[in-house]
Each structure stands twice: as C-alpha cells, then as structure tokens.
C-alpha positions as CSV (number, residue, x, y, z in Angstrom):
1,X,0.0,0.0,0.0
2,X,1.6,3.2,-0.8
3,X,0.4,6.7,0.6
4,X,1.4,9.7,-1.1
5,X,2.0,12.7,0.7
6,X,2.0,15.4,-2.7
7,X,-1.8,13.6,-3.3
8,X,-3.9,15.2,-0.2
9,X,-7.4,15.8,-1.3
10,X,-10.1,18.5,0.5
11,X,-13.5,16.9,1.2
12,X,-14.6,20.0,-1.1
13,X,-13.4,18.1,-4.1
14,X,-16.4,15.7,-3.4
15,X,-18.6,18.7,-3.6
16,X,-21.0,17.1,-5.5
17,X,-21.9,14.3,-3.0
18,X,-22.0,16.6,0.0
19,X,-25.1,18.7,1.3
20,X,-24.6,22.4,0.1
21,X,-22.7,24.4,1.9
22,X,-21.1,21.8,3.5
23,X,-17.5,23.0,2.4
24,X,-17.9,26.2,4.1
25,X,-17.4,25.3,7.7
26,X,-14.4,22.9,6.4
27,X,-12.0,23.1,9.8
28,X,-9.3,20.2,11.1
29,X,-10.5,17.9,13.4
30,X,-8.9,18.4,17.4
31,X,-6.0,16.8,17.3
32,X,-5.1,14.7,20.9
33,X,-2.0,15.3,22.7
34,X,1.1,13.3,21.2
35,X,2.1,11.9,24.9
36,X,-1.8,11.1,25.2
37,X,-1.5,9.1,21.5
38,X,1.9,7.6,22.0
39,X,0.5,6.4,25.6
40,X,-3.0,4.9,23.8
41,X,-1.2,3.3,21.4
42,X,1.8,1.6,23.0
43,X,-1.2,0.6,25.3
44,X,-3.1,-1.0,22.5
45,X,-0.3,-2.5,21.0
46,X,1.2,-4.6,24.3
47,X,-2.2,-5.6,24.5
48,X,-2.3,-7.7,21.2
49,X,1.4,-8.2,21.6
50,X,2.6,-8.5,24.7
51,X,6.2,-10.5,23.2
52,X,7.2,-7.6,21.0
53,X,8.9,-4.3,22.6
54,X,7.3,-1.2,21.8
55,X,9.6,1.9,22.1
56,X,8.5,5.1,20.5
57,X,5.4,6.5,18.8
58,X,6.3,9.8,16.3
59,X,3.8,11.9,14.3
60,X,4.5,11.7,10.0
61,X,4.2,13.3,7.0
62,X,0.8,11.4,6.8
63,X,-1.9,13.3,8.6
64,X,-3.5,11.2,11.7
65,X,-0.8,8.4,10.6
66,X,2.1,7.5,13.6
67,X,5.0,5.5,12.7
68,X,5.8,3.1,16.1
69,X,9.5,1.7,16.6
70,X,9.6,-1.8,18.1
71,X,12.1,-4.2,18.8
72,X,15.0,-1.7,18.2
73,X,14.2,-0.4,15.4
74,X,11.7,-2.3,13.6
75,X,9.1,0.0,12.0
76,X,5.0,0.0,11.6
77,X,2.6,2.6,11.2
78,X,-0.4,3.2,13.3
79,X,-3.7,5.5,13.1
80,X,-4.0,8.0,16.5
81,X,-6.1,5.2,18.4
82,X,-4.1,2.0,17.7
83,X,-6.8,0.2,15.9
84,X,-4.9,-0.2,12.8
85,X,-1.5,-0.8,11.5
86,X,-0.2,-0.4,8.3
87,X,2.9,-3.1,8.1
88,X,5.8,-1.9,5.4
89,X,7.2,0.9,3.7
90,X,5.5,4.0,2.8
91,X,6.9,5.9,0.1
92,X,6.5,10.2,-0.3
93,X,6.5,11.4,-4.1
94,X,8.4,14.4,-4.5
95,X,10.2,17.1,-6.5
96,X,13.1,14.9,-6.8
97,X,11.7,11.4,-7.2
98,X,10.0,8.4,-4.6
99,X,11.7,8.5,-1.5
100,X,10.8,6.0,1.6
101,X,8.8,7.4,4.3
102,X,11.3,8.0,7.6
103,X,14.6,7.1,6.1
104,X,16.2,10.4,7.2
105,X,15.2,9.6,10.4
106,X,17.2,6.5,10.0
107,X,19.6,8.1,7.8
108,X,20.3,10.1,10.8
109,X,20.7,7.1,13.1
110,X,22.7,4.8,11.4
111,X,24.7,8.2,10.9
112,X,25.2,8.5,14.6
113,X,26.1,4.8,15.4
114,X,28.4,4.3,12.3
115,X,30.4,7.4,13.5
116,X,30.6,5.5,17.1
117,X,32.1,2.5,16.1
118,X,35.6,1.2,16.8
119,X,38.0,1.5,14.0
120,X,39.8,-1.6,15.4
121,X,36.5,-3.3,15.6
122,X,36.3,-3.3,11.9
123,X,38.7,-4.8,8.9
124,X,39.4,-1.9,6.7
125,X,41.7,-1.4,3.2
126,X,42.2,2.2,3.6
127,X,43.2,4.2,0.3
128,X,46.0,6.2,0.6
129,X,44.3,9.5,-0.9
130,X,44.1,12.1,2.0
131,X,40.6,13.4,1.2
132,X,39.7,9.5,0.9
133,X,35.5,8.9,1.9
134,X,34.5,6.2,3.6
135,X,31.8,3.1,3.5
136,X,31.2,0.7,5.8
137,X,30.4,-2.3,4.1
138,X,28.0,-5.2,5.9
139,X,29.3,-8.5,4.5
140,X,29.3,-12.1,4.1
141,X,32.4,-14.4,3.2
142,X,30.0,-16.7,1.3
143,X,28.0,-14.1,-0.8
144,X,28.8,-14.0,-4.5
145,X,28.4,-10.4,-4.6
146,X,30.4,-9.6,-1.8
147,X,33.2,-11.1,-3.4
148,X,32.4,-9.3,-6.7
149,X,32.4,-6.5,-4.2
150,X,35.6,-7.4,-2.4
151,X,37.4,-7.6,-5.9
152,X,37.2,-4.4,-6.7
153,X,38.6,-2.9,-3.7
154,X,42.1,-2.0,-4.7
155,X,39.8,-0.1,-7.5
156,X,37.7,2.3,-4.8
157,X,40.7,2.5,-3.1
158,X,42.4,4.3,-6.1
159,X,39.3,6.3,-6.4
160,X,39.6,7.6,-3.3
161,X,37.4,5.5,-0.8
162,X,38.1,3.7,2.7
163,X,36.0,0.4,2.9
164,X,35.6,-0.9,6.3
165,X,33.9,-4.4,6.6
166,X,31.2,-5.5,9.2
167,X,30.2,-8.5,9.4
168,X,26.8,-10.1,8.4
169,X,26.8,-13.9,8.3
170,X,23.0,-14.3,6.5
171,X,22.8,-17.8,8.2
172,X,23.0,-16.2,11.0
173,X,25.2,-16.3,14.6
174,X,26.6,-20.3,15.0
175,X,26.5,-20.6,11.2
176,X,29.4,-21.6,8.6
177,X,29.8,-18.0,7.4
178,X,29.6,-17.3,11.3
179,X,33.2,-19.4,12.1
180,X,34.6,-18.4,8.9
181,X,34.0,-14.4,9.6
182,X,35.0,-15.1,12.9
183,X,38.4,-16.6,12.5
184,X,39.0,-13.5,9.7
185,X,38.5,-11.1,12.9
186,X,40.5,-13.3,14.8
187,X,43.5,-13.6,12.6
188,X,46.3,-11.3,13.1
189,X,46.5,-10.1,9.2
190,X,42.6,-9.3,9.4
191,X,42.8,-7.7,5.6
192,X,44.8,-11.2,4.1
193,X,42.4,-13.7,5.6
194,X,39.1,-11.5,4.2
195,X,40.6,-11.5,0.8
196,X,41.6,-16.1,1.3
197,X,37.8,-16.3,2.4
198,X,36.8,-13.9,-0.2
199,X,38.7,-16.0,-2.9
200,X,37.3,-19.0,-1.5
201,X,40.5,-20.5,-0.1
202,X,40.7,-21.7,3.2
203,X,42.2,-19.8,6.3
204,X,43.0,-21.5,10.1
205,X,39.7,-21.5,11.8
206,X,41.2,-20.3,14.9
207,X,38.7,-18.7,17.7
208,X,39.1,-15.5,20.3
209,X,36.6,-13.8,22.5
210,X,35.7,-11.3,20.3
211,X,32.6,-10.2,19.8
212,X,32.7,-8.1,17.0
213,X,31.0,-10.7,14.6
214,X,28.0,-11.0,17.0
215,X,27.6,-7.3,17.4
216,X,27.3,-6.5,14.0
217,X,25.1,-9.4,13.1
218,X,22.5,-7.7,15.2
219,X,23.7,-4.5,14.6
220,X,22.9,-4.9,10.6
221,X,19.3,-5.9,11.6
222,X,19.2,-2.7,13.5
223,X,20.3,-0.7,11.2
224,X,18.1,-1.7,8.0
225,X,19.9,-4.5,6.7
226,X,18.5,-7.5,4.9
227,X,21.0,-8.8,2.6
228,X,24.7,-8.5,1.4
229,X,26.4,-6.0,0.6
230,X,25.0,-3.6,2.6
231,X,27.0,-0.4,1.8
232,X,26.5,2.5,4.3
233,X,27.5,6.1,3.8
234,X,28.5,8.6,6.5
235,X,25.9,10.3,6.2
236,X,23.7,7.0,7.2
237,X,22.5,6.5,3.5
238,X,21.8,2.8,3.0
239,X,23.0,1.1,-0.3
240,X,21.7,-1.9,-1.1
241,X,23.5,-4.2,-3.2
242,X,26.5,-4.6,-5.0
243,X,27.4,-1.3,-7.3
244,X,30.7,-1.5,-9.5
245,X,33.6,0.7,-8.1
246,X,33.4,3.5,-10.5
247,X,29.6,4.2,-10.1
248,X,30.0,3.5,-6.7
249,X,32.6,5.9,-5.8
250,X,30.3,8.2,-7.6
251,X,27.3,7.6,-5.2
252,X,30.2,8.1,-1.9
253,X,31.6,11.8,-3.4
254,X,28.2,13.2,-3.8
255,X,27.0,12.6,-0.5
C-alpha cells in the first residue's frame, strides 16, 4: 500500500456528493496530545502483543498516521487510536523522485552509530588519498556479490574510498559463514584472511573472544539491513546491493 504525501485531497473536491454548503465550515478535526497518542497506542499495542517491545510513537508526514519503533528499530505505522496498522514501507513522491517514508530519520541514526564504532572493531583497506570517503560495508564471506564486491577494492581505493567491513553472516550467529567471519577477525592479518575467504580459499579456523561478529550481526538488523552488501555512507544512506567501483565511488563523493 503506498500513501502519497504530494496527493492530499479537500473533502470540497467531493462537492458534488455533500449537502450544500457543507464546504464552508471545512476546519481540522482536534488533534489529541502526542504523549496522550503515544500512551494509547503503545497501550493497545502490548495488548495484542505483549512479546514484541514497543519503544516510540512519532507523528508523520501522513496526517493522523504515527509511525511506532519496536524491537530496536523495527518499524510500523499506526492510526492515533491504535486500531490499525499499516505493516511496510510507505513511500512520499516528490520534486526529486520516490523516497521511503522516515529514512532520514534513520539516515540520521545509522549516521550516529556508524560514527561510534571502533575503528579496530572493523577490517578496513584504507586508500591512501588524504581526502579518501569512507563506507562501511556489511558483509558475508559466502555471498557471490560480496566477493564481486571485495574484488574491486584495490579499485575504490584508487578512487579515493576507505572500505571498512562489518560482518553479516546471513545464516546467522553459529553458522558456517559465522566461524569463517569469525576466524577472519581473529587472525592477526585481518585484511589477508578476508581476501583467502573472499577468494574461496581456506584460512585457520582459529577462535578469540571477540565479539565483533556477534555485534554487528545484530547491529545490521538494527540498522536496516537485509542482505549482502549492505553499503553504508556517512551520512547513514543505505545502499543496497553490490554497485561496481566506478559508479559506486560516484554515489560516496556526492554525498
């Protein structure tokens, strides 16, 4: 279901089927309180389901339309009263083209915790360019993409682009991709052993106490992510996909 902000019609355009005069009077309904709607609905919500972890309510674009943030970050859209949800994304049409309802808010988020992260936490192949961008790049050994992806490296980072790797083992924490991404970030040439699991040759399985793999497992799911490669900007723009290194580097020096 897609809602259009640009298409907001008057009840005076149905002139025709209302009594006469009717459009005179035309006023906005009263709107309730936002603490009063955010309590309602969170309310409403535990109600029906009580397993899932409701944490903010915020007014939209929409008129009477709420978006609600569960289960760190997760998002669904709610009328003022709770009664009904509207589950996926909503897209605004524009001067400039469709763009998804609430991604600057998350632009801005994913903004925020990108520029918090570790650098050591990370595996990075930095370019030597001073002015050099950067992506952060969510990633899986085993995705054919990825390594398309990871190929081209040496290329952004002639272009002037610093890719740092997370990790985002699809199968999920305990998994094959798991042990392999984890003994990459537990190796002590981090950049070598990515590019062996990259090229589909086998490193040392070894195993640490680092976390890092975890983390950004469930960070990635925070964040937006779905799939692999996951490219995210500093400014918290979210790329999906693989994009080859020229257009790519592109995308990073316009933003």
């Amino acid at each position: 279901m897609h809602l259009f902000k640009s298409m907001k019609f008057s009840l005076c355009a149905l002139a025709l089927l209302l009594p006469l005069g009717a459009c005179a009077a035309e006023s906005e309904p009263a709107r309730a309180d936002l603490a009063q709607i955010k309590t309602a609905v969170i309310a409403k919500l535990k109600q029906a389901r009580p397993d899932l972890s409701f944490e903010d309510v915020r007014e939209t674009e929409v008129p009477e339309l709420y978006a609600v943030t569960y289960n760190g970050g997760n998002l669904i859209y709610t009328t003022a009263s709770g009664d009904f949800l509207i589950v996926g994304d909503i897209y605004e049409v524009g001067e400039n083209g469709v763009s998804k309802l609430g991604e600057k808010e998350l632009n801005a988020k994913r903004a925020k915790i990108i520029a918090e992260l570790q650098p050591e936490t990370m595996i990075s192949f930095v370019s030597e360019q001073k002015d050099a961008k950067d992506i952060y790049v969510f990633t899986d050994v085993d995705c054919g993409y990825c390594r398309k992806l990871h190929r081209e490296v040496p290329q952004l980072n002639e272009l002037g682009v610093n890719v740092h790797y997370l990790a985002y083992p699809r199968a999920g924490i305990g998994s094959g991709s798991y042990d392999k991404m984890l003994a990459a970030w537990c190796a002590k040439d981090q950049q070598q052993a990515m590019t062996e699991l990259k090229n589909q040759r086998p490193i040392t399985m070894l195993k640490c106490d680092s976390s890092a793999v975890a983390d950004q497992f469930r960070l990635g799911g925070e964040l937006g992510v779905s799939g692999t490669p996951a490219i995210v900007l500093s400014d918290g723009t979210l790329i999906p996909g693989y994009q080859p290194a020229p257009q790519l580097a592109a995308i990073v020096k316009s933003h």
